[in-house]
Structures are given as C-alpha cells and as structure tokens.
N, CA, C and O atoms as a CHARMM CRD file, in Angstrom:
* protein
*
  208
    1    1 UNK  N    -11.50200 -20.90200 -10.44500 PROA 1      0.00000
    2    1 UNK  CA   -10.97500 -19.92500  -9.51800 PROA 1      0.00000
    3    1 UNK  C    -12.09600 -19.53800  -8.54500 PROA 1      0.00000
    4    1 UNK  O    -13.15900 -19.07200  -8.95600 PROA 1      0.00000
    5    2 UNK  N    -11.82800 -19.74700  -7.21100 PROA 2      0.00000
    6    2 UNK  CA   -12.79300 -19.84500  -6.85600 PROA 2      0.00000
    7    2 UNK  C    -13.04700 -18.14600  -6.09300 PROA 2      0.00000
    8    2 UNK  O    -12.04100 -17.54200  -5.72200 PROA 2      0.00000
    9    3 UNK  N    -14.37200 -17.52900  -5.92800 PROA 3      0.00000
   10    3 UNK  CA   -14.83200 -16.04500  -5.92000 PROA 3      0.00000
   11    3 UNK  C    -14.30200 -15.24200  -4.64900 PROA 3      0.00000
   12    3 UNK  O    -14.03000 -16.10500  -3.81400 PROA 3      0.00000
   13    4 UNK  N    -14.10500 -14.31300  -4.26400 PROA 4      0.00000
   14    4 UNK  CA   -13.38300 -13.58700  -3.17400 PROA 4      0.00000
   15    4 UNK  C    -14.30700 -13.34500  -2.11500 PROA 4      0.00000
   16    4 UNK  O    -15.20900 -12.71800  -2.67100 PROA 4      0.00000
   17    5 UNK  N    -14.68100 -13.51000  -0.61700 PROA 5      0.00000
   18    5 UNK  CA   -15.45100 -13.64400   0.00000 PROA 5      0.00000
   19    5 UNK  C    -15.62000 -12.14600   0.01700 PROA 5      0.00000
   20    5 UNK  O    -14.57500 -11.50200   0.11100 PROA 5      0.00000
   21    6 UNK  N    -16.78900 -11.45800  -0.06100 PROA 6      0.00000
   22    6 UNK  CA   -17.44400 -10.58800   0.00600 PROA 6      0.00000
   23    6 UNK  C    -16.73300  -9.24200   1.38800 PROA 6      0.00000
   24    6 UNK  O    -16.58200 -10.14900   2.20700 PROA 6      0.00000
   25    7 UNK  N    -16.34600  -8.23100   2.01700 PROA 7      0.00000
   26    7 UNK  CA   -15.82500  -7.52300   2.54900 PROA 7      0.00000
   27    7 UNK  C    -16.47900  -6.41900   3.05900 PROA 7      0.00000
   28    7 UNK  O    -16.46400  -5.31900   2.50600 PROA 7      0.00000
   29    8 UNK  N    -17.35300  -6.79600   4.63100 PROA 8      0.00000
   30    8 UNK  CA   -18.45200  -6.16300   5.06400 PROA 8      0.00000
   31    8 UNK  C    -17.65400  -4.66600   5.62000 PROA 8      0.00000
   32    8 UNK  O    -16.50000  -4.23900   5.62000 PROA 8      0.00000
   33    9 UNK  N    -19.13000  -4.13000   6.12000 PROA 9      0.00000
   34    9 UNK  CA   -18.11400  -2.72800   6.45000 PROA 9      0.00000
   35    9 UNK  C    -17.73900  -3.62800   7.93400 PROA 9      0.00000
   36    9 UNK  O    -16.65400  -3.15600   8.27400 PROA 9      0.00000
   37   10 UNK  N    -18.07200  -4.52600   8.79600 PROA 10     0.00000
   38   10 UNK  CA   -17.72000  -4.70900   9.77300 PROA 10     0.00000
   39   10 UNK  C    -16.03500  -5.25800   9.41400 PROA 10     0.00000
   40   10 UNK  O    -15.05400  -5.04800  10.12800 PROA 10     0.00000
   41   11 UNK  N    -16.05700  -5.85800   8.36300 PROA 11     0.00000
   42   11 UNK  CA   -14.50600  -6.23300   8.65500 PROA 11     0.00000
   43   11 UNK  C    -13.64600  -4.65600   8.54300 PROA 11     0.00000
   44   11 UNK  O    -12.54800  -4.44800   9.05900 PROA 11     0.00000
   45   12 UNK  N    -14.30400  -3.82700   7.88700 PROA 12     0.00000
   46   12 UNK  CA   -13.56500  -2.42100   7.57300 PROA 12     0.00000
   47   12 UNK  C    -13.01700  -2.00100   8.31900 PROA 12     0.00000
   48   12 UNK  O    -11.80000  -1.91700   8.48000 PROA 12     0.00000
   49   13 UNK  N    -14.06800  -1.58000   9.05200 PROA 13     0.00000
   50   13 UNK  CA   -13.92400  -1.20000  10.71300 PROA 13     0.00000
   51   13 UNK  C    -12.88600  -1.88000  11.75400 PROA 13     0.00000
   52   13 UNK  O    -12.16000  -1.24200  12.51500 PROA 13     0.00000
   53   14 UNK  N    -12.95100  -3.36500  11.64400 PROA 14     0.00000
   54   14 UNK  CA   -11.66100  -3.94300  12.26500 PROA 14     0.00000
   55   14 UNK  C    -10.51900  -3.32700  12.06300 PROA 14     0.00000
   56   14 UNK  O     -9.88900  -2.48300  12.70100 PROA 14     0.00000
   57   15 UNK  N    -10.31800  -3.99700  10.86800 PROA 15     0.00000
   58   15 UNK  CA    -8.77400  -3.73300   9.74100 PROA 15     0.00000
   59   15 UNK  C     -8.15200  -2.30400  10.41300 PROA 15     0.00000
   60   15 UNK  O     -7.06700  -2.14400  10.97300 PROA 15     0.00000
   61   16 UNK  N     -9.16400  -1.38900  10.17000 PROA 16     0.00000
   62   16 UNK  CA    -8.73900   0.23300  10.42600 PROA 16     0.00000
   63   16 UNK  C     -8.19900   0.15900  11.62300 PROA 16     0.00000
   64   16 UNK  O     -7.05100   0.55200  11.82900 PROA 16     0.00000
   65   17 UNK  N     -9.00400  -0.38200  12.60100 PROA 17     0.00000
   66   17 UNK  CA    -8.25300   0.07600  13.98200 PROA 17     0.00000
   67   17 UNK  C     -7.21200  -1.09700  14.18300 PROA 17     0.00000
   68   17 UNK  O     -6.13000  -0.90500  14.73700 PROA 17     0.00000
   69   18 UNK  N     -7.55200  -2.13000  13.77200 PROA 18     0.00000
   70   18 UNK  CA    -5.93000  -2.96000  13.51700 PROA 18     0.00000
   71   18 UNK  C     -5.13500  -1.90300  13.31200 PROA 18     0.00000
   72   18 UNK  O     -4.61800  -1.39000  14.30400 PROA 18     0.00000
   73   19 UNK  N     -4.85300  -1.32900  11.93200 PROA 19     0.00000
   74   19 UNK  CA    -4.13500  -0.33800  11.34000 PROA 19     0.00000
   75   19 UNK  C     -3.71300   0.38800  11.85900 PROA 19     0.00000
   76   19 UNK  O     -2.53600   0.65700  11.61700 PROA 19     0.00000
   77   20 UNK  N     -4.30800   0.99000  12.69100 PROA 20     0.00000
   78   20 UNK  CA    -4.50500   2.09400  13.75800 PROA 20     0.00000
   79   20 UNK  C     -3.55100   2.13800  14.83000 PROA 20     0.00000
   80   20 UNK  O     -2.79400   2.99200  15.29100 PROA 20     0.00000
   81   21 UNK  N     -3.93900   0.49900  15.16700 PROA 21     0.00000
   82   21 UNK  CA    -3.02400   0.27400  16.20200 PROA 21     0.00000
   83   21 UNK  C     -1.59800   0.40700  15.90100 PROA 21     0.00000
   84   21 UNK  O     -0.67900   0.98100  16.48700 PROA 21     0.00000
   85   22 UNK  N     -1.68100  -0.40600  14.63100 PROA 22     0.00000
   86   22 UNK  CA     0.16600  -0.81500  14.30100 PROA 22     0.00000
   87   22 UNK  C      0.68500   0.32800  13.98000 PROA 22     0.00000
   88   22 UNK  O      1.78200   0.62200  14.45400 PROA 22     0.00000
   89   23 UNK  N     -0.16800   1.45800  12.87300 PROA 23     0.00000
   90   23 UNK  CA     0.65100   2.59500  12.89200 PROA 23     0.00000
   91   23 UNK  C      1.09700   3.84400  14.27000 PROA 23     0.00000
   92   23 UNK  O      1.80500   4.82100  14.02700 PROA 23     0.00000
   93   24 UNK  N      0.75200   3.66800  15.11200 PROA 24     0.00000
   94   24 UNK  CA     0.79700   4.52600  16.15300 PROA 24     0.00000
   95   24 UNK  C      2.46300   3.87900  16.84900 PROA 24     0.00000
   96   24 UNK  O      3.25500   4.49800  17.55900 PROA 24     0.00000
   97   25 UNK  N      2.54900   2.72400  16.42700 PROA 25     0.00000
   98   25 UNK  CA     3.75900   2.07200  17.03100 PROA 25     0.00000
   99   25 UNK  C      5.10100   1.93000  16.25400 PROA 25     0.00000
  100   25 UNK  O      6.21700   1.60400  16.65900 PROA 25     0.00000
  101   26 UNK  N      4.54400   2.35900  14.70800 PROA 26     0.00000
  102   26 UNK  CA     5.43600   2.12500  13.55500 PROA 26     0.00000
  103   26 UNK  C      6.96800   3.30200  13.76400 PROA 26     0.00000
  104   26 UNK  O      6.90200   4.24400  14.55300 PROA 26     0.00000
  105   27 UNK  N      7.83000   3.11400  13.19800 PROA 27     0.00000
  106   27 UNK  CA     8.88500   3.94300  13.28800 PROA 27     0.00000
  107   27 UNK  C      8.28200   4.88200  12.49100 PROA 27     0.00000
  108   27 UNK  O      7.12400   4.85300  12.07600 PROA 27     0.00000
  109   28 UNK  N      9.46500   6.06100  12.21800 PROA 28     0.00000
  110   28 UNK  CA     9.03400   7.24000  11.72700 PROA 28     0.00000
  111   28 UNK  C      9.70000   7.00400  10.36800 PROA 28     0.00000
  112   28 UNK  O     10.75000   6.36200  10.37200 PROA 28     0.00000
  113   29 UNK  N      9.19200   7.46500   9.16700 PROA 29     0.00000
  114   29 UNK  CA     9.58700   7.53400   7.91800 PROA 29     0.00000
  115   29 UNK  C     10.32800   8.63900   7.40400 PROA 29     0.00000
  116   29 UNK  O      9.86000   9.75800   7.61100 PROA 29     0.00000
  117   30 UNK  N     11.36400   8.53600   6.79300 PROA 30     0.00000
  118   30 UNK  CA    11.81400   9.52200   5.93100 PROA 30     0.00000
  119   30 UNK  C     10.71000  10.26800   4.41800 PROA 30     0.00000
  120   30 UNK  O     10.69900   9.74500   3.30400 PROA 30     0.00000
  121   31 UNK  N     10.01100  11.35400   4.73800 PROA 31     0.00000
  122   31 UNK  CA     9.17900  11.62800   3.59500 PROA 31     0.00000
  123   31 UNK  C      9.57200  11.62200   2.52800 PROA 31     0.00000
  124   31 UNK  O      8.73400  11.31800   1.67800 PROA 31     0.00000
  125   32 UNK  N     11.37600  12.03000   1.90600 PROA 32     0.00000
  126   32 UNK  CA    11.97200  12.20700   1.18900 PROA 32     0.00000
  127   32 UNK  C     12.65300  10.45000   0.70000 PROA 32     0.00000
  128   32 UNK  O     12.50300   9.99400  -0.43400 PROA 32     0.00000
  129   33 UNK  N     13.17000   9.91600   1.50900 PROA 33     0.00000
  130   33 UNK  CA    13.38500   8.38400   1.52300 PROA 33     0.00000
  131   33 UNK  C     12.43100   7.85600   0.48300 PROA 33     0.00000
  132   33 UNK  O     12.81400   7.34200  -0.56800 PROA 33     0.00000
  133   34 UNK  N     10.80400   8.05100   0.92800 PROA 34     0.00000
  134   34 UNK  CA     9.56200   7.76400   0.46300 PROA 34     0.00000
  135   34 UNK  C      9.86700   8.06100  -0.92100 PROA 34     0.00000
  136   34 UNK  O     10.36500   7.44700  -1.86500 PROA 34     0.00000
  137   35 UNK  N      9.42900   9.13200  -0.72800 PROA 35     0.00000
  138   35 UNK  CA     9.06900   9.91300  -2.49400 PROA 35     0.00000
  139   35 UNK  C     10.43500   9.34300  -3.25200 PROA 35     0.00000
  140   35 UNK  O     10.33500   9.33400  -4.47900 PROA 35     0.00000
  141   36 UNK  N     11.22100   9.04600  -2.91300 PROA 36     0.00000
  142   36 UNK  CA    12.36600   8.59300  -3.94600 PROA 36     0.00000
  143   36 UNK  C     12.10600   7.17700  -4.22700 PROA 36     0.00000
  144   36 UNK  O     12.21900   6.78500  -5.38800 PROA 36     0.00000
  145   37 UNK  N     11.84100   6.53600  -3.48800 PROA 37     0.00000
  146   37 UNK  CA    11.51700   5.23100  -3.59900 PROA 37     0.00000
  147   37 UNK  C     10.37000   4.99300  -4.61800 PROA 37     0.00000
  148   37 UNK  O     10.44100   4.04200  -5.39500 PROA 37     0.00000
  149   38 UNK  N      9.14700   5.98000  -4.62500 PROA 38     0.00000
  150   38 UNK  CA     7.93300   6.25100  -5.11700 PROA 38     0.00000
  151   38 UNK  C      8.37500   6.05300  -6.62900 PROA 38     0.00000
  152   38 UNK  O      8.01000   5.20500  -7.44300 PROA 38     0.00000
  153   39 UNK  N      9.58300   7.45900  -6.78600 PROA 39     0.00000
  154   39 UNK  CA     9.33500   7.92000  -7.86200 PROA 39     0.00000
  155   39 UNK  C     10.48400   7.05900  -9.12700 PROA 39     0.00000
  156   39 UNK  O     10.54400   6.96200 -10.35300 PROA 39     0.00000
  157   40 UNK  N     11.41400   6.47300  -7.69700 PROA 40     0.00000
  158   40 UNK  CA    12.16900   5.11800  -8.97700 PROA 40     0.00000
  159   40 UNK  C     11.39000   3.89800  -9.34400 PROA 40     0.00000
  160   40 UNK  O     11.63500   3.09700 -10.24600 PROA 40     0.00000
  161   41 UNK  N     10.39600   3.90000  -8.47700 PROA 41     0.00000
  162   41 UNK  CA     9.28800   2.70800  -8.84800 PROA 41     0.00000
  163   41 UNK  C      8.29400   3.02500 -10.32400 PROA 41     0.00000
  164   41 UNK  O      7.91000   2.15900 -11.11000 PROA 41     0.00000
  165   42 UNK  N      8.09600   4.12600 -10.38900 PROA 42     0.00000
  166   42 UNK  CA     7.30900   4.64100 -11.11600 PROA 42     0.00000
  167   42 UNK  C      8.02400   5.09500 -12.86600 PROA 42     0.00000
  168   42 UNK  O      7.46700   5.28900 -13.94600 PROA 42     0.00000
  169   43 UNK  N      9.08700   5.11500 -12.54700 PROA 43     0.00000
  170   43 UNK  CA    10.11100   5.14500 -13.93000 PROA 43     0.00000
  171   43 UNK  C     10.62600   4.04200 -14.32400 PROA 43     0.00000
  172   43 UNK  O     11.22200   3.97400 -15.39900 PROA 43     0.00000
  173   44 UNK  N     10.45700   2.86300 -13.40200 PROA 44     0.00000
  174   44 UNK  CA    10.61500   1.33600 -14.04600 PROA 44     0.00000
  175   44 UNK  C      9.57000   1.38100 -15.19100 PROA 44     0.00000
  176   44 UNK  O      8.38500   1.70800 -15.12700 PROA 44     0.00000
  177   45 UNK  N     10.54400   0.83900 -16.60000 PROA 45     0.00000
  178   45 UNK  CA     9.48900   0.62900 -17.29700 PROA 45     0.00000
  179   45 UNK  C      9.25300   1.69400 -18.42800 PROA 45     0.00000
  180   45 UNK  O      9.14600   1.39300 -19.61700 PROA 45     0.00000
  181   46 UNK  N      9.18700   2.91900 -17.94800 PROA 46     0.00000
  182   46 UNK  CA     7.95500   3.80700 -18.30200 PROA 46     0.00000
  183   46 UNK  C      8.61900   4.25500 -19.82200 PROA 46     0.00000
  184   46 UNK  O      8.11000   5.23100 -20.37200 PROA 46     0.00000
  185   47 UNK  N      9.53600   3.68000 -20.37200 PROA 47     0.00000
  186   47 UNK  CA    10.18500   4.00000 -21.87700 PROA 47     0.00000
  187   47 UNK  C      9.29100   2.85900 -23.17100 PROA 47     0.00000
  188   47 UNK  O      8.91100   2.91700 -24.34100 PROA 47     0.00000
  189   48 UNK  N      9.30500   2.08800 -22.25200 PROA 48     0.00000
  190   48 UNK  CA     8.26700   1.22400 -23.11300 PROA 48     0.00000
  191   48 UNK  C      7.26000   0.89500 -22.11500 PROA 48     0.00000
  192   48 UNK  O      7.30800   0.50700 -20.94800 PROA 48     0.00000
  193   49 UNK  N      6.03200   1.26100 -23.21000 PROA 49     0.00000
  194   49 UNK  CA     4.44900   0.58100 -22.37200 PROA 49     0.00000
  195   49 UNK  C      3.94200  -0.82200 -22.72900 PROA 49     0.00000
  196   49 UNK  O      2.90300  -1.25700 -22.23300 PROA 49     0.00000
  197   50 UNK  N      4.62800  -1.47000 -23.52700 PROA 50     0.00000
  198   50 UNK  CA     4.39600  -2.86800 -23.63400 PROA 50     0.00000
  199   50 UNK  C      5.32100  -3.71800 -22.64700 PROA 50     0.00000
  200   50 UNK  O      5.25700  -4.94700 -22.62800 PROA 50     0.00000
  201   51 UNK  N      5.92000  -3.21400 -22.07900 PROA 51     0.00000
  202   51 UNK  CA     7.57800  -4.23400 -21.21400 PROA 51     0.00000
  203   51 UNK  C      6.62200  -4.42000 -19.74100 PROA 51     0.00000
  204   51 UNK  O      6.54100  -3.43800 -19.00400 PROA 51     0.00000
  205   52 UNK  N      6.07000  -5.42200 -19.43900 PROA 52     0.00000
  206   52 UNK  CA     5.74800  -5.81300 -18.36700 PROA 52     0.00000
  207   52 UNK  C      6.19400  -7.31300 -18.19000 PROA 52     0.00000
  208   52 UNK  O      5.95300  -7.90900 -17.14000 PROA 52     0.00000
C-alpha cells in the first residue's frame, strides 16, 4: 500500500480558498434538514456496537 503524500500548509491554504470560493456560491441549507439527517445517521447502528 503505497504511503499518502505528505499535506503542506501550502496545499492548506489552497483547498481553503478553493472552499471558500465554492461555499460563497453554494445554495442555502436547511439547518433543521441538516441536524435530522445528522442525527438519523448517527442512530444507524447504535443498538449494537459490533454491527458494522
């Protein structure tokens, strides 16, 4: 397997304002939409801790 190339702060710095960019253009989110989505993701599962 070969090793993960190392992740300077210069690429950081890109990425972010990549990021930056795309979120300023992104639609607007439902906060509530969110957190529901969050919180059915987070109860998959959670009756047994061996079920993955």
């Amino acid at each position: 397997m070969p090793a993960q190339p190392e992740i300077t702060q210069r690429d950081l710095r890109s990425r972010s304002k990549e990021f930056a960019a795309m979120s300023r253009t992104a639609s607007g989110v439902s906060l509530e939409a969110f957190r529901a989505d969050q919180d059915a993701t987070a109860e998959q599962g959670t009756d047994d801790p061996c079920a993955r």
